[in-house]
Backbone and ligand atoms as CSV (ligand in chain L), in Angstrom:
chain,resi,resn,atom,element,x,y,z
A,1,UNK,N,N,30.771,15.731,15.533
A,1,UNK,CA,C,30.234,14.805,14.517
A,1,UNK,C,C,28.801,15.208,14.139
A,2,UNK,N,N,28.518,15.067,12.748
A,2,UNK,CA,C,27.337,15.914,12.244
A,2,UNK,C,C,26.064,14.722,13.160
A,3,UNK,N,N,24.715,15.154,13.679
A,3,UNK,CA,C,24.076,14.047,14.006
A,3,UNK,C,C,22.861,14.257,13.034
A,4,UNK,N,N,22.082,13.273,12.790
A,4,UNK,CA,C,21.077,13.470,11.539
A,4,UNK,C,C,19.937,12.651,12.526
A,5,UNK,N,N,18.692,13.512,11.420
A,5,UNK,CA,C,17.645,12.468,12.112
A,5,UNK,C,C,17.025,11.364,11.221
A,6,UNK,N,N,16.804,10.785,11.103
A,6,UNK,CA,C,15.648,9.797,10.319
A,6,UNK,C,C,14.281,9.601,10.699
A,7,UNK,N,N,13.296,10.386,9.588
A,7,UNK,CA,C,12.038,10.294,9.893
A,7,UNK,C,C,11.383,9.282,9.055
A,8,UNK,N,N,10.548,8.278,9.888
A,8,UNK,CA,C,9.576,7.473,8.889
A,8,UNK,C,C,8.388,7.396,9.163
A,9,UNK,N,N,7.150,7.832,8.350
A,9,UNK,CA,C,6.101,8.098,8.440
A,9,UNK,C,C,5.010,6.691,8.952
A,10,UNK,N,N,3.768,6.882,8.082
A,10,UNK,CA,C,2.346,5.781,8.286
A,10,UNK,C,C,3.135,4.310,7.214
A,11,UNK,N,N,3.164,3.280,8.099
A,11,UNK,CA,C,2.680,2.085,7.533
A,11,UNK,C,C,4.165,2.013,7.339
A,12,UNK,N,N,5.025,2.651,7.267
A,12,UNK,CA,C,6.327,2.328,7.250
A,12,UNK,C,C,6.923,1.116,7.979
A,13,UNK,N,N,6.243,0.674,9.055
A,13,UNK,CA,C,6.476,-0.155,10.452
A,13,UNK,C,C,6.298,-1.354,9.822
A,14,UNK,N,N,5.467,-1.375,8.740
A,14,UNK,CA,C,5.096,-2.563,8.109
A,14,UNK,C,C,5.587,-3.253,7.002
A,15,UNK,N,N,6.738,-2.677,6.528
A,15,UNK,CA,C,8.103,-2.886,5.345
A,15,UNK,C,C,8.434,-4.147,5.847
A,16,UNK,N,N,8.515,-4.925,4.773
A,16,UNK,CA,C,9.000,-6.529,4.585
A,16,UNK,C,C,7.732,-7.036,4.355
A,17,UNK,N,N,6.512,-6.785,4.954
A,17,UNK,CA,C,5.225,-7.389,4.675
A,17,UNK,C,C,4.181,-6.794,3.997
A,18,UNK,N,N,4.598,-5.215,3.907
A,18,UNK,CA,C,3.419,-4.568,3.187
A,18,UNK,C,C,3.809,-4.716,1.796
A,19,UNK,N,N,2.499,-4.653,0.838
A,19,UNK,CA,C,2.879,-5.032,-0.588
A,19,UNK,C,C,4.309,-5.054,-1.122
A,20,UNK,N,N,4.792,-6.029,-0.688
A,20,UNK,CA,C,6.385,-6.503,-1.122
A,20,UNK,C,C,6.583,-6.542,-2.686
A,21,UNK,N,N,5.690,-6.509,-3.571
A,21,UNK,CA,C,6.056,-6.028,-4.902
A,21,UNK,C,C,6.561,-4.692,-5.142
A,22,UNK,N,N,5.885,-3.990,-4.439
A,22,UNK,CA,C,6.127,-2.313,-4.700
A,22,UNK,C,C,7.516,-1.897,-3.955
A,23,UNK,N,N,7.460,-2.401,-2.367
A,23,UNK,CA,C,8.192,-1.951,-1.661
A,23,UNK,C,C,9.376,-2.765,-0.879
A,24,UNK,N,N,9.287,-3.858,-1.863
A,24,UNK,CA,C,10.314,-5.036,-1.344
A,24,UNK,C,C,10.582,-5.366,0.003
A,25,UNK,N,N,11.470,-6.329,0.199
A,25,UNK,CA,C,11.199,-7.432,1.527
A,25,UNK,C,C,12.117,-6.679,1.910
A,26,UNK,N,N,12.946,-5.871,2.280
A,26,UNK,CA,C,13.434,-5.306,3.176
A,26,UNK,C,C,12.923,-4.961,4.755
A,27,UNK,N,N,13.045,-5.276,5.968
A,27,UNK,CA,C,12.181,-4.884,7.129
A,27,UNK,C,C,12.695,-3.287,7.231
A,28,UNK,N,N,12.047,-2.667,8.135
A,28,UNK,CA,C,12.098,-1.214,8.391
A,28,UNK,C,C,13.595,-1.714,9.440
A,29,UNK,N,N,13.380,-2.462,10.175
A,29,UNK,CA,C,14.787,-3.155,11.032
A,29,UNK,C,C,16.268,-2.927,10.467
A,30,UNK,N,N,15.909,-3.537,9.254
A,30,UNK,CA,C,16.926,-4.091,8.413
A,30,UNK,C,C,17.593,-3.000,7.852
A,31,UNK,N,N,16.631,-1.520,6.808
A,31,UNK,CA,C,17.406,-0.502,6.420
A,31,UNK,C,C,17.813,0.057,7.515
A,32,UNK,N,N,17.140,0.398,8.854
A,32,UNK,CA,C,18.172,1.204,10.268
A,32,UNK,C,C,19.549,0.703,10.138
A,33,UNK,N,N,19.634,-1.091,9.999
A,33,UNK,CA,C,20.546,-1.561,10.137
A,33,UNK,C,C,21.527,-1.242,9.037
A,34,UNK,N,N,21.428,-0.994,7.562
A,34,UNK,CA,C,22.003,-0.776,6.620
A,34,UNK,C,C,22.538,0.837,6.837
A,35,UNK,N,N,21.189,1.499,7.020
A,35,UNK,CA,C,21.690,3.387,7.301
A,35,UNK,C,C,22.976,3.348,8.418
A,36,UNK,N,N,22.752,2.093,9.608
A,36,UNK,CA,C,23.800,2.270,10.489
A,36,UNK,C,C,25.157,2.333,9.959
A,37,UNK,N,N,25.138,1.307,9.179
A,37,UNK,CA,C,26.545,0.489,8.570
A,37,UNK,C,C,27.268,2.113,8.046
A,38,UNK,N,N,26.231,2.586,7.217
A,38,UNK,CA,C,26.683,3.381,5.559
A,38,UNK,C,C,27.266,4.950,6.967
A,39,UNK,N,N,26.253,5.383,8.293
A,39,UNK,CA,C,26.697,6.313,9.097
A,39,UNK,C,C,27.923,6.324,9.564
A,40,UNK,N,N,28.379,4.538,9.794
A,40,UNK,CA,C,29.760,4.488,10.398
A,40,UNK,C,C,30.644,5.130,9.934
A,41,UNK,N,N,30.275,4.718,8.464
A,41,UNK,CA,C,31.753,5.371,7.228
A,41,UNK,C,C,31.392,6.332,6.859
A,42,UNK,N,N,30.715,6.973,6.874
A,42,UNK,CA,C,30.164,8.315,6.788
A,42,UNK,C,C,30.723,9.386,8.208
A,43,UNK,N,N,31.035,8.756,8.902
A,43,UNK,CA,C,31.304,9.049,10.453
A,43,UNK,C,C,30.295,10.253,10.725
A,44,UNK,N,N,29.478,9.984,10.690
A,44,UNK,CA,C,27.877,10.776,11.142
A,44,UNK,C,C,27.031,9.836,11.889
A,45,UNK,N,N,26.330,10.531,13.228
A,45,UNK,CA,C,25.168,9.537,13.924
A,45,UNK,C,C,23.937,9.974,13.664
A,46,UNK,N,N,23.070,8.748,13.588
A,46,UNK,CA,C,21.991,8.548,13.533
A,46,UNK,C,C,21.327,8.784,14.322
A,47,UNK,N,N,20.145,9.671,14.320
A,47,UNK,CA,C,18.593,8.896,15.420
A,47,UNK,C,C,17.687,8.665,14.692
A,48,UNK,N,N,16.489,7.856,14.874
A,48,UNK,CA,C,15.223,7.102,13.816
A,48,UNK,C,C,14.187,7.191,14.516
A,49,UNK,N,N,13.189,7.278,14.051
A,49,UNK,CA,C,11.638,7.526,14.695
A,49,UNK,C,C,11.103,7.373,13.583
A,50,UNK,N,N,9.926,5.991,14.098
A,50,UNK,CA,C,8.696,5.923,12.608
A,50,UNK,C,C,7.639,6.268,13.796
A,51,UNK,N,N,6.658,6.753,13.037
A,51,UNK,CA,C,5.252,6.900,13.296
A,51,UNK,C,C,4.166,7.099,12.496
A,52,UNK,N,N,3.327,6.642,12.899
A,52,UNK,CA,C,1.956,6.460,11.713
A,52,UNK,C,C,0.696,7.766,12.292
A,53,UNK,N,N,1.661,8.782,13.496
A,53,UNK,CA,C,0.734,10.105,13.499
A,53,UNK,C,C,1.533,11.340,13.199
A,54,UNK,N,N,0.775,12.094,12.510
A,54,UNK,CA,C,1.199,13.555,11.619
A,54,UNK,C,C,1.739,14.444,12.400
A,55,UNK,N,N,1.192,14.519,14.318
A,55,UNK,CA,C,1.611,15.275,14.842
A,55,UNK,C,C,2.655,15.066,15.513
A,56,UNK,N,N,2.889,13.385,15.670
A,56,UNK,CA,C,4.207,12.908,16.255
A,56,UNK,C,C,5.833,13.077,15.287
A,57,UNK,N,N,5.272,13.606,14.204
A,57,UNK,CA,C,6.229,13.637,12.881
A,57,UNK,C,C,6.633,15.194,13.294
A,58,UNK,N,N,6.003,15.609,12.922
A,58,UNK,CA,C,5.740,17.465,13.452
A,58,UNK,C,C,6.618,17.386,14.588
A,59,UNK,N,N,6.023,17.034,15.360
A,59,UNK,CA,C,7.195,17.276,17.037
A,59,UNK,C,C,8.575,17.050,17.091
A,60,UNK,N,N,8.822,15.890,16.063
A,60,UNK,CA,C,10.058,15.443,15.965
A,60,UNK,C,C,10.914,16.467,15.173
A,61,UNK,N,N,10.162,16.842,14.315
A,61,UNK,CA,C,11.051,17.615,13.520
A,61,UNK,C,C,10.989,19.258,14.311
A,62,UNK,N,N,10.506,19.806,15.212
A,62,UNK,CA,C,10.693,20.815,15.952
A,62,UNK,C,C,11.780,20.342,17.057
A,63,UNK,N,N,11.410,18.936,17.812
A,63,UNK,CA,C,13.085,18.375,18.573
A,63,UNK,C,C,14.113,18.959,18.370
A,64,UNK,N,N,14.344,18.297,16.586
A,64,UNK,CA,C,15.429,18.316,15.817
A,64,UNK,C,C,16.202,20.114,15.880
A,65,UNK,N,N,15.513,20.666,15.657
A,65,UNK,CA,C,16.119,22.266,16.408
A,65,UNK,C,C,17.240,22.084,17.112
A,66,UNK,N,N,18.636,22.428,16.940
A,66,UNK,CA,C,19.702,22.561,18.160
A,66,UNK,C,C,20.043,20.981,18.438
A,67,UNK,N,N,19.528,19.916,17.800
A,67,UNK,CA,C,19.582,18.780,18.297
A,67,UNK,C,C,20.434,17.829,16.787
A,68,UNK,N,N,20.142,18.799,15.677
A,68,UNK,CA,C,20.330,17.497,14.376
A,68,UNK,C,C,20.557,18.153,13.243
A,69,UNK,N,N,21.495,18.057,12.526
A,69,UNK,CA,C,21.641,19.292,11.635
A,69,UNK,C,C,20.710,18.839,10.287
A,70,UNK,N,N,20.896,17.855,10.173
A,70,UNK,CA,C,19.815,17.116,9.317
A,70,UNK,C,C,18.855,16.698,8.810
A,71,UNK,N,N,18.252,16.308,8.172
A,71,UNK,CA,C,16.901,15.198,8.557
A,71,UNK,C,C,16.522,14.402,6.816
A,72,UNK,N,N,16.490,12.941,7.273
A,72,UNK,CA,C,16.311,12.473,6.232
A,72,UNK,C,C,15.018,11.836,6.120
A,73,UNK,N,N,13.803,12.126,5.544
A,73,UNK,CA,C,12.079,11.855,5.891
A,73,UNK,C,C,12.094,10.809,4.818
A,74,UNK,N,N,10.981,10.085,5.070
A,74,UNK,CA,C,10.353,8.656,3.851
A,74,UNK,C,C,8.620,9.344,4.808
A,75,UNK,N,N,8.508,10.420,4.302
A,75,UNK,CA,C,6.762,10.758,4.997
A,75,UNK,C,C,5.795,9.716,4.868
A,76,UNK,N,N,6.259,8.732,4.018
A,76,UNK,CA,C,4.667,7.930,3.384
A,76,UNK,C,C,3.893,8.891,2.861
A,77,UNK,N,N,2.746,8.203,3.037
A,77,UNK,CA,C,1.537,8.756,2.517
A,77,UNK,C,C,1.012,10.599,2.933
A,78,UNK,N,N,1.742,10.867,4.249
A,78,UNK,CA,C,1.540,11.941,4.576
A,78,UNK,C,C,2.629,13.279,3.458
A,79,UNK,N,N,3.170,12.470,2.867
A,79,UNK,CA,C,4.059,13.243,1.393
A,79,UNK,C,C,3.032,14.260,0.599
A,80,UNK,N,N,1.859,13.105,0.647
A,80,UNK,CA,C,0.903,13.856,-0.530
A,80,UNK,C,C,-0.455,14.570,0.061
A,81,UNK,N,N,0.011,14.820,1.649
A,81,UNK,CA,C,-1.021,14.880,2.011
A,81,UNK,C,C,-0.411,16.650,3.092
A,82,UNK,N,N,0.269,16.287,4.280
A,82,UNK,CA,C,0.508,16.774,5.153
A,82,UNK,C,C,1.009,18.579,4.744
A,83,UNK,N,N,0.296,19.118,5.017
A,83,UNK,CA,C,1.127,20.938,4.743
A,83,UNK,C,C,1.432,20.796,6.249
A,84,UNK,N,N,1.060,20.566,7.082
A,84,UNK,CA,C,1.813,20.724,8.476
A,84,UNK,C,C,3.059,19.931,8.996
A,85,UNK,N,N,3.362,18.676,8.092
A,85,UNK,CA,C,5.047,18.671,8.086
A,85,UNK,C,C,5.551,19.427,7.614
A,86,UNK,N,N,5.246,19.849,6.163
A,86,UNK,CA,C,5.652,20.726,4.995
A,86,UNK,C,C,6.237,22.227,5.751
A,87,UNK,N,N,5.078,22.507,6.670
A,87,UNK,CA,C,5.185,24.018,7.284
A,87,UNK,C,C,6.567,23.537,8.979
A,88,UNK,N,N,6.555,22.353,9.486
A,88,UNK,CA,C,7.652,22.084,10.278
A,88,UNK,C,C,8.990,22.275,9.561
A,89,UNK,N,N,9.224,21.241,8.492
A,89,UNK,CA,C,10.490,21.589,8.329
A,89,UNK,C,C,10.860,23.228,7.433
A,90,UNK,N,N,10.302,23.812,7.053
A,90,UNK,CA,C,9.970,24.840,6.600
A,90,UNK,C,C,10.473,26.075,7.965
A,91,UNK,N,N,9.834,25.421,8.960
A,91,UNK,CA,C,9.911,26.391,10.163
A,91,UNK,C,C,11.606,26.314,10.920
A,92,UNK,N,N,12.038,25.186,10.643
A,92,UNK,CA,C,13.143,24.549,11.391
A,92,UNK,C,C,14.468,25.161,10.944
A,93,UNK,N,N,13.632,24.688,9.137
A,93,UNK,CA,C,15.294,25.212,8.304
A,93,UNK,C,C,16.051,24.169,8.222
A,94,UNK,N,N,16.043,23.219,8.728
A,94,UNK,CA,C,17.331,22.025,8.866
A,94,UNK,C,C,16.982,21.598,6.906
A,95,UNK,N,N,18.494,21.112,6.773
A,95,UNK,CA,C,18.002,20.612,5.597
A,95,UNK,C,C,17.903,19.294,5.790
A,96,UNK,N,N,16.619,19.083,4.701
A,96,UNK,CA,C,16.441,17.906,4.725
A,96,UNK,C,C,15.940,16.926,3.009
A,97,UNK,N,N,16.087,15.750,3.203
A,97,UNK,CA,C,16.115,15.141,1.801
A,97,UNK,C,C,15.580,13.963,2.204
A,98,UNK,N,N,14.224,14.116,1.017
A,98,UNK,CA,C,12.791,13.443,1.138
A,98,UNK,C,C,13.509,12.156,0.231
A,99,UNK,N,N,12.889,11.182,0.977
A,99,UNK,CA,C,12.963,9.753,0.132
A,99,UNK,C,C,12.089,8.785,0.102
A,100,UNK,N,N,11.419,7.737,-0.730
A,100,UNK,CA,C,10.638,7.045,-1.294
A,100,UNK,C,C,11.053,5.792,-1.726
A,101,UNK,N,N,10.914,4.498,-1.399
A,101,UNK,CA,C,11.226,3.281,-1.920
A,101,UNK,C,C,10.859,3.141,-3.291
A,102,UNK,N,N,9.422,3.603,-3.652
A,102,UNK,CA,C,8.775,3.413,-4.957
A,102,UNK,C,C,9.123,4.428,-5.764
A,103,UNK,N,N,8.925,4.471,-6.902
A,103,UNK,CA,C,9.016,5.707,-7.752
A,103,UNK,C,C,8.116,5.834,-8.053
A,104,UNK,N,N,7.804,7.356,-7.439
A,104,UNK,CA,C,6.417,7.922,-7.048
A,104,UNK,C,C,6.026,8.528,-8.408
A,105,UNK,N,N,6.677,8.550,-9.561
A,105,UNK,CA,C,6.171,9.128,-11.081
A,105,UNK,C,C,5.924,7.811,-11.487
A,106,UNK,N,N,6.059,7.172,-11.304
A,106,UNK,CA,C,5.366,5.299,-11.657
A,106,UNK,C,C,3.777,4.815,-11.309
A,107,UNK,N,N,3.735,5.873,-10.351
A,107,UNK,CA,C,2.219,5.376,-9.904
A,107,UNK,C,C,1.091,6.099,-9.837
A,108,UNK,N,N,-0.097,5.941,-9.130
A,108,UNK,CA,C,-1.264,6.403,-8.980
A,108,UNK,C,C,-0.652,7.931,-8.786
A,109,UNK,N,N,-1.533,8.730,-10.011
A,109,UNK,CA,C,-1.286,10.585,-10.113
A,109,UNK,C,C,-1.445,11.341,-9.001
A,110,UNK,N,N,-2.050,10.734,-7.877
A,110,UNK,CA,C,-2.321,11.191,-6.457
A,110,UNK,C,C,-0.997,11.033,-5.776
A,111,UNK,N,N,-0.398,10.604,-6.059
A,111,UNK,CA,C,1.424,10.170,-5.322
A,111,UNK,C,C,2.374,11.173,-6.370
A,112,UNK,N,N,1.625,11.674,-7.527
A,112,UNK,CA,C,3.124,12.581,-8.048
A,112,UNK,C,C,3.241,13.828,-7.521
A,113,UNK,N,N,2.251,14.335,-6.682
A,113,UNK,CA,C,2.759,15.622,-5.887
A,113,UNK,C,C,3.016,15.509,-4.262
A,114,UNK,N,N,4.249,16.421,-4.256
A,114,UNK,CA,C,4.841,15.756,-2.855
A,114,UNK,C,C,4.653,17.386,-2.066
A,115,UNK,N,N,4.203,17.152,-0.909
A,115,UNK,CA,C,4.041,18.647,-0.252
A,115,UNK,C,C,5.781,18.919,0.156
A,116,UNK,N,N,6.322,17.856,0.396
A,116,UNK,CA,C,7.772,17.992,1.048
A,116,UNK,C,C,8.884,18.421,0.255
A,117,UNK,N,N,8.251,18.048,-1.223
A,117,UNK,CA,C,9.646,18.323,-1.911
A,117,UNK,C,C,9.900,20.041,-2.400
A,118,UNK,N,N,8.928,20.371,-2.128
A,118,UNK,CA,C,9.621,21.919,-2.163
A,118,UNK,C,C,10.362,22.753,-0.997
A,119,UNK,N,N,10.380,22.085,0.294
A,119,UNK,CA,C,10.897,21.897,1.269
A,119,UNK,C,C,12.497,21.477,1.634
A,120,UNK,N,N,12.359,20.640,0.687
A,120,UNK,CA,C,13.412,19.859,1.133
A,120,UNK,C,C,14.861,19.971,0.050
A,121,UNK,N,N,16.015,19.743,0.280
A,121,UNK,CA,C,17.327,20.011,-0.872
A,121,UNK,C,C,16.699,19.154,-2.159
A,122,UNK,N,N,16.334,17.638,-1.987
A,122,UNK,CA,C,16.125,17.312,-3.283
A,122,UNK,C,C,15.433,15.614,-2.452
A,123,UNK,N,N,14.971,15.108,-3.903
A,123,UNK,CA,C,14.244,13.698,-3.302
A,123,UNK,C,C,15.080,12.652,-4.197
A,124,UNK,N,N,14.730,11.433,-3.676
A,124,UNK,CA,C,15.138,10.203,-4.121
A,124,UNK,C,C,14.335,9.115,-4.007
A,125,UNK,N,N,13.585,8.615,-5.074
A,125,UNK,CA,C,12.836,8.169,-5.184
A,125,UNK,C,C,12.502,6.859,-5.826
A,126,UNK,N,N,12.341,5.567,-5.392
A,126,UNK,CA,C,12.751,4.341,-6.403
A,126,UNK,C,C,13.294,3.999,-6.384
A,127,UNK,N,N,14.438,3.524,-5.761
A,127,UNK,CA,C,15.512,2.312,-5.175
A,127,UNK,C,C,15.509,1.592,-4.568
A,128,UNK,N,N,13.791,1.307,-3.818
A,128,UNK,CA,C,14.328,0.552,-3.181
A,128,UNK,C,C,15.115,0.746,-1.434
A,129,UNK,N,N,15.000,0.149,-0.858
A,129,UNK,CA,C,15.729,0.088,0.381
A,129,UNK,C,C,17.053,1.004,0.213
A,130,UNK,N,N,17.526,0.715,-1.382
A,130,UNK,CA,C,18.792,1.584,-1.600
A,130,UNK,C,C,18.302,3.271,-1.300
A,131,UNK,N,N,17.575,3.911,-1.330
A,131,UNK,CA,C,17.010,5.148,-1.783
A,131,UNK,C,C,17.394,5.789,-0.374
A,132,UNK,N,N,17.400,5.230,0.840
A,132,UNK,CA,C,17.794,5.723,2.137
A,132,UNK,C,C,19.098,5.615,1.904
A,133,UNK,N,N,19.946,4.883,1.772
A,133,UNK,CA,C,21.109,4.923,1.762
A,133,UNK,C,C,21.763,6.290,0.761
A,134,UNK,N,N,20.811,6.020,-0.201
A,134,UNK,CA,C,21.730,7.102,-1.187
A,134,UNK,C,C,21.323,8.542,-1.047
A,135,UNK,N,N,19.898,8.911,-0.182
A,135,UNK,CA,C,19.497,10.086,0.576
A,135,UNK,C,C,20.439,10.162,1.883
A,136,UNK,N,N,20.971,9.380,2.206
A,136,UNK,CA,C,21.557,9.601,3.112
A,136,UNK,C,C,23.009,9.727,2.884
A,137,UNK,N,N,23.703,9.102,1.865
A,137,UNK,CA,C,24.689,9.654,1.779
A,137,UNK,C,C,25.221,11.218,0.560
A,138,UNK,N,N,23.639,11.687,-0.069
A,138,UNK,CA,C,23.734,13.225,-0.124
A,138,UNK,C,C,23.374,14.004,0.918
A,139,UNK,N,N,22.221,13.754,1.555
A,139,UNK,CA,C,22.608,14.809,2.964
A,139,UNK,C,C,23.883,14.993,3.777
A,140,UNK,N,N,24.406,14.123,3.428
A,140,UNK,CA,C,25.976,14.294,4.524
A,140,UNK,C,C,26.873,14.803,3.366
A,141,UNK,N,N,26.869,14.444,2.307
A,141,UNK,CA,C,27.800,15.141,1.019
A,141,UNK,C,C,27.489,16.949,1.206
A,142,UNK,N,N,25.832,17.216,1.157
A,142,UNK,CA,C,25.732,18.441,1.063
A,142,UNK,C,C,25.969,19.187,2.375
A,143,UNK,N,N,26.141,18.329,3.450
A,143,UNK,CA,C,26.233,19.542,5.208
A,143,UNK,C,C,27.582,19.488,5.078
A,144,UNK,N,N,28.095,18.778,4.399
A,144,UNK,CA,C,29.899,18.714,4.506
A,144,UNK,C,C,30.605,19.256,3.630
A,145,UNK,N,N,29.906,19.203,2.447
A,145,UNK,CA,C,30.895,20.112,1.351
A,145,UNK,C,C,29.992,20.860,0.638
A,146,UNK,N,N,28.565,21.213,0.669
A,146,UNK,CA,C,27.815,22.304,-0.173
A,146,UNK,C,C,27.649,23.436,0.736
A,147,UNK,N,N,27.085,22.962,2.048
A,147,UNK,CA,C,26.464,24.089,2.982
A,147,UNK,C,C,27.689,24.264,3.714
A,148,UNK,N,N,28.488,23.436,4.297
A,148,UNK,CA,C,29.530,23.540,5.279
A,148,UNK,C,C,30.729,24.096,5.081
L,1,LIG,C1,C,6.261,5.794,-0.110
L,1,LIG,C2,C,5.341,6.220,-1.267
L,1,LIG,C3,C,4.043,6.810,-0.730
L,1,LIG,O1,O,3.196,7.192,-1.810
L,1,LIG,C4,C,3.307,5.775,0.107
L,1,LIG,O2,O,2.134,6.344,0.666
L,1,LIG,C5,C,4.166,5.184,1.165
L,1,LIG,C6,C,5.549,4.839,0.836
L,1,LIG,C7,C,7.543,5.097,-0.628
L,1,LIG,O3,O,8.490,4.986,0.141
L,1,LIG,O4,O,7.580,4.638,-1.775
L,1,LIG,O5,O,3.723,4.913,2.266
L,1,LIG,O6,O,6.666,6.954,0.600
């Protein structure tokens, strides 16, 4: 069974309460709980790790080596910032597909460049709580019938 990882970056921990206009009341709890549902029928497992440090993101995604064929990131803020995730998954090779609650061409011009997305198969951006779900069900479309 394919296993995937789920990475969530800074301030992520704080979904349902952080500016709930932008990023809606969804808890960070709640999408694990939704990604779980959508993995069942997907028959793919999950693992999840948020963290609000750059190097704890980094490590995870060197783990992931031999461990996850996958990886589905929401970097936060470290999107527009981090070349040393950028250069992890880069190093790893796993594919992976960057995602965003907000739609990051909607906002402040400092959020429209993403270090990850040249990295990564493709992004999804602006749905909403939906945006994991639907990054998550193209990473398993593409390890199963593009790459596989
Ligand atoms: C975000 C967008 C980033 O610009 C921001 O720093 C976040 C969340 C999103 O999911 O919309 O922390 O990645």
């Amino acid at each position: 069974m394919l296993s995937l990882l789920i990475l969530h970056g800074p301030n992520l921990n704080l979904l349902g309460q952080r500016e709930p206009g932008i990023y809606g009341s969804a808890t960070l709890d709640s999408i694990t709980q939704q990604l779980e549902q959508a993995a069942r029928s997907l028959q793919v497992k999950l693992s999840s790790l948020q963290s609000n440090h750059e190097g704890a993101l980094v490590d995870a995604v060197h783990a992931a080596l031999g461990q996850h064929q996958g990886i589905l990131i929401n970097a936060g803020a470290y999107t527009h910032t981090s070349i040393a995730l950028r250069d992890a998954i880069a190093a790893v090779a796993i594919p992976t597909v960057e995602v965003h609650l907000s739609n990051l061409y909607r906002r402040e011009s400092f959020r429209h460049h993403s270090y990850i997305a040249p990295v990564a198969i493709g992004q999804i951006s602006g749905f909403g709580a939906d945006s994991y779900r639907l990054g998550l069900e193209a990473l398993v479309h593409y390890l199963k019938h593009v790459e596989g």
